[in-house]
C-alpha positions in Angstrom: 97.7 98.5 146.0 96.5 101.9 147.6 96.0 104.8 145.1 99.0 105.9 147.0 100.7 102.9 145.8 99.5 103.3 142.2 100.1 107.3 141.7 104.1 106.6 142.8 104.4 103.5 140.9 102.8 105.6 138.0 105.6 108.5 138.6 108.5 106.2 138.7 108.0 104.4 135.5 109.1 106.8 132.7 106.6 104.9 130.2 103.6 105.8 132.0 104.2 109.0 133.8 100.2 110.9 135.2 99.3 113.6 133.0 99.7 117.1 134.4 97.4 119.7 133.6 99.6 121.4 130.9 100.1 118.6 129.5 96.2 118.3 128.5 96.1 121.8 127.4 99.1 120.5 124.5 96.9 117.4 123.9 94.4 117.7 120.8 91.2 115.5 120.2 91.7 112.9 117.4 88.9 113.0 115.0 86.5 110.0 115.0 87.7 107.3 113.2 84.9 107.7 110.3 86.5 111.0 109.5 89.9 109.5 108.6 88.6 107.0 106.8 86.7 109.1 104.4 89.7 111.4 104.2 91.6 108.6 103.5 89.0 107.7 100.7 88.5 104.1 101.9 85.7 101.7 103.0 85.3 100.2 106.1 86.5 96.7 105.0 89.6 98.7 103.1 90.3 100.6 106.4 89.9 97.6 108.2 92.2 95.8 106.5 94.8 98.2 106.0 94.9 99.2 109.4 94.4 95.3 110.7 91.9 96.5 112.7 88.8 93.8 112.8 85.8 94.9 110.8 83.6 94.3 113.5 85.6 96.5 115.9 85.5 99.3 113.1 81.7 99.3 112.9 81.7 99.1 116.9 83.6 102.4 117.0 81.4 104.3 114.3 78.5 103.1 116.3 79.7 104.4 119.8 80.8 107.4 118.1 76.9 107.6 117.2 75.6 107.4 120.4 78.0 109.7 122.8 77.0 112.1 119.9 73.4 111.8 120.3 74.0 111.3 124.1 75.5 114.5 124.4 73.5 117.1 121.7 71.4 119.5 122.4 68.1 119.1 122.9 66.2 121.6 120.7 62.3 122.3 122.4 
């Protein structure tokens, strides 16, 4: 398919509709997953299994959550 192709078929299905800008404005960040868990007062391996969400996949996150933070901070001279 041409981007063409893709962008209409996009706009015809009501289930996957482009975002338009004012619809980003609306849109808020969710908060690394680490955060809700310690709000949440769990573990990883209680979050993990409440959520069904494999342990390994968990730790994943919190570590790529880890590096685009270091990635992107300042760098202090």
């Amino acid at each position: 398919m041409t981007a063409e192709q893709i962008e209409e078929a996009a706009r015809r299905d009501p289930d996957a509709r482009p975002l338009l800008p004012g619809d980003l404005q609306r849109m808020r960040r969710t908060p690394p997953v680490k955060i809700i868990r310690r709000a949440l007062a769990l573990t990883q391996q209680q979050f993990a299994a409440r959520y069904h969400i494999p342990l390994g996949t968990l730790r994943d996150w919190n570590r790529a959550a880890r590096s685009l933070t270091s990635r992107h901070a300042p760098i202090s001279r």
